[in-house]
Every structure is written in C-alpha cells, then in structure tokens.
C-alpha positions as CSV (number, residue, x, y, z in Angstrom):
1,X,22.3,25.9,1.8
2,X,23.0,22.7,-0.2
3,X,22.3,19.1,0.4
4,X,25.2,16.9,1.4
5,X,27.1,15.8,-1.4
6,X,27.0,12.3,-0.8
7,X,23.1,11.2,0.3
8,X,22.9,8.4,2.9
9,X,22.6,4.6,1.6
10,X,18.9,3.8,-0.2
11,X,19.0,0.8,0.4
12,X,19.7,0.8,4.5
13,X,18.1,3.9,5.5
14,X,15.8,3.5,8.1
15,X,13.2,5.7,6.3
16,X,11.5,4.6,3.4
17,X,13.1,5.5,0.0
18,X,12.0,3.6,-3.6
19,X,15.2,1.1,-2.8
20,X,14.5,-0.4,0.1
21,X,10.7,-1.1,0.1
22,X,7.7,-2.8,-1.8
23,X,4.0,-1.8,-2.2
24,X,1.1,-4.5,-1.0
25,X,-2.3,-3.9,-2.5
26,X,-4.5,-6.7,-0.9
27,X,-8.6,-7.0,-1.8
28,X,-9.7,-3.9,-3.7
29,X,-12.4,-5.0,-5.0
30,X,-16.3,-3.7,-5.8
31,X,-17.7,-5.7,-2.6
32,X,-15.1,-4.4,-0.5
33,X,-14.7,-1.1,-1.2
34,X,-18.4,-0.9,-1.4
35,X,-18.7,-2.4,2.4
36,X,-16.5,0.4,3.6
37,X,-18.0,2.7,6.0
38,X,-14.8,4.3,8.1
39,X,-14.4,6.9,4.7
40,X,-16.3,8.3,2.5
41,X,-15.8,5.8,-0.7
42,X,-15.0,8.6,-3.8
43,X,-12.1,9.4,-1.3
44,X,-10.5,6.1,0.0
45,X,-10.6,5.3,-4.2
46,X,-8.8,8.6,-4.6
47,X,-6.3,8.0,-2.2
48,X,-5.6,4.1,-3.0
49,X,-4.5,5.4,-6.9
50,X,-2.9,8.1,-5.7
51,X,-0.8,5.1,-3.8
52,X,-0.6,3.1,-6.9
53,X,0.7,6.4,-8.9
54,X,3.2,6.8,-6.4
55,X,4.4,3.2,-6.4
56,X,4.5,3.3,-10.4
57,X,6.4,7.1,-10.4
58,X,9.5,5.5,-8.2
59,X,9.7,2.1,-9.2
60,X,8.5,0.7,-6.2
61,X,7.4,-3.1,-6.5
62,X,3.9,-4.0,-5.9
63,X,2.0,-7.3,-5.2
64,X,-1.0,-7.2,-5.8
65,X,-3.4,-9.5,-4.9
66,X,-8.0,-10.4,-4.7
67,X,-9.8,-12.8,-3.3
68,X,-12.1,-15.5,-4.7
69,X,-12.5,-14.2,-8.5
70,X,-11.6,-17.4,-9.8
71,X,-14.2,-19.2,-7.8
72,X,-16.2,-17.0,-8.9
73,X,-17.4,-15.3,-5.4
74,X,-16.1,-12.1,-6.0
75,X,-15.5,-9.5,-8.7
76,X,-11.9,-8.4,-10.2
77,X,-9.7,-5.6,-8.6
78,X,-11.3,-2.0,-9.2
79,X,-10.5,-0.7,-12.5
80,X,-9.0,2.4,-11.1
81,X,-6.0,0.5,-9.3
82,X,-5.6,-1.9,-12.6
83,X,-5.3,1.1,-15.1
84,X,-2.9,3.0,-13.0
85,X,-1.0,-0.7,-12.5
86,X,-1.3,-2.2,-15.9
87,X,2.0,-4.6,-15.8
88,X,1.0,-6.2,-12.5
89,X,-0.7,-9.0,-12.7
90,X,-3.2,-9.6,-9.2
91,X,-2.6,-13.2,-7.4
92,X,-6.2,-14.9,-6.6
93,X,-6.5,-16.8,-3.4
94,X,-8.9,-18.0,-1.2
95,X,-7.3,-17.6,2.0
96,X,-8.3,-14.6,3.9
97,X,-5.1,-13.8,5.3
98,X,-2.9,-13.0,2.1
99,X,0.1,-14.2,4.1
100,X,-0.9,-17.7,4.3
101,X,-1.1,-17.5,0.4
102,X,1.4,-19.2,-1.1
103,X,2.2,-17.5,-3.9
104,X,1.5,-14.1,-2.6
105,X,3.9,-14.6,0.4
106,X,6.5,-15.8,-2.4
107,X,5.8,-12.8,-4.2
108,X,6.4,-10.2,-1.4
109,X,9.9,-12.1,-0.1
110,X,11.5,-11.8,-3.9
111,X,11.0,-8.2,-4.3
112,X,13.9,-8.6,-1.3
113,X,12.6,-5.3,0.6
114,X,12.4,-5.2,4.3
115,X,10.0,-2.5,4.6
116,X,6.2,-3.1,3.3
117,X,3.9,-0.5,2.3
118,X,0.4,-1.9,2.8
119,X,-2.6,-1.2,1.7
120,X,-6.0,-3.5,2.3
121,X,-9.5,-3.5,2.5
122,X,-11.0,-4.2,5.0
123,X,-8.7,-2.6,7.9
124,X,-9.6,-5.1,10.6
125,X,-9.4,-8.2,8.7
126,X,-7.2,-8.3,5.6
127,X,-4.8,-5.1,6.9
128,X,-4.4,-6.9,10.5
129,X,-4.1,-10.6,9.6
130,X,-0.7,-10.3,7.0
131,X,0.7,-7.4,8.5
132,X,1.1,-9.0,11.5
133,X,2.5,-12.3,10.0
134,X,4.7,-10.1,8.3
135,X,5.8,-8.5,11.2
136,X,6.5,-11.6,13.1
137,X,8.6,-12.6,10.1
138,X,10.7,-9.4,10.8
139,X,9.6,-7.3,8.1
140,X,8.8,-3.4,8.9
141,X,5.0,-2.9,8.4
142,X,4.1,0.7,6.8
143,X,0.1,0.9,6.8
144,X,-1.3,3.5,4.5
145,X,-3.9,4.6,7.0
146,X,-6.1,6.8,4.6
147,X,-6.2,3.8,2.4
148,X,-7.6,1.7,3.9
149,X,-10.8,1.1,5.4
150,X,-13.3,-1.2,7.5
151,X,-17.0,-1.8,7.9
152,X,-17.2,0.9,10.5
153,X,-15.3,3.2,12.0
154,X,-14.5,1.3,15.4
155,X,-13.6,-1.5,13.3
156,X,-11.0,0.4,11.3
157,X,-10.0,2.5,14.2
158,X,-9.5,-1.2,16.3
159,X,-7.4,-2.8,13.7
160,X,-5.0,-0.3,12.9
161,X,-4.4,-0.2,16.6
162,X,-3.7,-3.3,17.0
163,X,-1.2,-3.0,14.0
164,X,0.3,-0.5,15.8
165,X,0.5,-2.2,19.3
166,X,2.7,-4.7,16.9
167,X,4.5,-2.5,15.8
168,X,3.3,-1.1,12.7
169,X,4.4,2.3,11.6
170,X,1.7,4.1,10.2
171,X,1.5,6.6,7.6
172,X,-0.5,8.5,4.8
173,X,-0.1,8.6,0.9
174,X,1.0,12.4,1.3
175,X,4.0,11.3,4.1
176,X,5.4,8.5,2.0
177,X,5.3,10.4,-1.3
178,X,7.5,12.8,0.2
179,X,9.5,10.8,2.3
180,X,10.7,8.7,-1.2
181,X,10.9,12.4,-2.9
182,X,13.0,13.3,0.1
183,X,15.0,16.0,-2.4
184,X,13.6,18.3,-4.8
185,X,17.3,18.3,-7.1
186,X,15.9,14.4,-7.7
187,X,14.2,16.4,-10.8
188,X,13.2,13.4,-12.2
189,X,10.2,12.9,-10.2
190,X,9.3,16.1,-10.0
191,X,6.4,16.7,-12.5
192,X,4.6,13.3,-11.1
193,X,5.0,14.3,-7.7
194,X,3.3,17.3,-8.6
195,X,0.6,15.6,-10.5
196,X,-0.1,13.2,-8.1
197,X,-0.5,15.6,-5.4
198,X,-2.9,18.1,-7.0
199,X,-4.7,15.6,-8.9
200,X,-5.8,14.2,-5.6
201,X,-6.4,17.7,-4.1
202,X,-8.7,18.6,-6.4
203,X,-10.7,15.6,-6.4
C-alpha cells in the first residue's frame, strides 16, 4: 500500500493542513487561567502549549493576543505559551471581543487563511464572542475544545454549544496534530510530532 503519488491541494482541502489555516490564542493570562473551573488547570496549561508546539512545528501562523496589560488591569500572557512562541508578539486590547479589535481582526485577515484554529479563555465569553464574528464573516471556526475553558463547567459546556449551533467545528490538540501530519513519509515532522505527543502524555 502506498499513498497516492500526487496528495490533494494544501491549500483548498476541506480538512485542516499547515497551508490553509491560522492559530488564534486569545486571553491566556494568570487571572484567566486561574478563574477556570471546567478543567483541572496543570492540564488545560498542558494542552494550550502542546497547541502552541504544534502551531510552531508546521508553520502555522498565530495571533496572539491579552487583554488590559497596558492599562495595567491585567497581567502578561502565561510564560508557558510565550516561551514556546517567542517571535510572536501578543496585541493588547481592551475590547472583550478580540474581533472588534482593530488590530487583532487585521492581524487574523493577513495571514489569508480561511480556517481558524482557536483557542481562548474563558470558553463562554472570549471563545463565543470572535468566533462567531468570525463565522459571520465566513471564516471556518475550529475550537480547540480541551483548550479552553470557562468559570464552570455549564458555562464552558453552554458556549461551545452555541459555537457549535453556528457552526463551529470542534476539535482537540491530538485531532488537529494529526490531521496536519496527515502522512507519516512527511518525515520532517516526525520527531516533533512525537515529542509533542508524549510530552503531554506524560504530564
């Protein structure tokens, strides 16, 4: 058995591959992630730089982006995502909804990808409010549903839902790392594939 000689078109294949998509990373930071009470915290930060690894081992483009640092409300994106990202700088806003930011929402339209990988804290707030703008803007919405979280577990459970009912497509770090892999003579990748996954297996 042998894959077909000619793979299908990166860039208009309707699943996700490291051409046609982006990486949003919206409010990581100490308050949020330390609000969260849909997952146990240890494993939602696990899972979010497992996401960032991923993003950084296929040359995805990220945005990534806090709220109210430079007003000086809030603390800095977690350590763990900026180490792993170290090239990206975050976009500050005050807006809750990262869509209605204008340089975010400038950010996300030049990487040119249709389909949005998103990741937010919290789940029924800053997940819901941009994914569905985006959606409405005709972007494909791809939430990363074991990294995110809310302040409870009806909260979370209630916003990814109504993502969903919107038409969200959800999925989990594991699904999309293999689903950009998608081939294992893509050698390349290989090793970091394999590092990402075990690393956050035996966490």
């Amino acid at each position: 058995m042998s894959s077909f000689a000619r793979p299908r078109d990166a860039v208009d294949d309707h699943l996700i591959t490291p051409q046609n998509s982006a990486v949003l990373i919206i409010d990581f930071q100490p308050v949020q992630v330390s609000s969260i009470a849909s997952r146990p915290k240890r494993e939602l930060v696990a899972n979010i730089v497992a996401l960032a690894r991923i993003a950084k081992l296929y040359e995805l483009p990220v945005v990534l982006t806090s709220v109210n640092v430079k007003t000086g409300r809030n603390q800095p994106t977690i350590h763990q995502i900026t180490d792993v990202l170290t090239d990206i700088e975050p976009f500050d806003r005050t807006s809750i909804n990262a869509w209605e930011d204008e340089d975010f929402n400038r950010a996300v339209k030049a990487t040119q990808r249709k389909k949005l990988i998103m990741a937010a804290l919290w789940t029924e707030v800053c997940l819901v409010q941009p994914a569905l703008d985006a959606m409405h803007e005709g972007f494909e919405v791809y939430p990363v549903v074991d990294c995110v979280g809310g302040t409870s577990l009806e909260a979370h459970q209630a916003g990814l839902q109504r993502v969903i009912q919107a038409g969200g497509k959800p999925t989990s770090w594991v699904q999309l790392i293999c689903e950009l892999q998608r081939d294992w003579n893509r050698e390349k990748s290989v090793p970091g594939f394999a590092d990402i996954l075990f690393a956050v297996e035996g966490h």
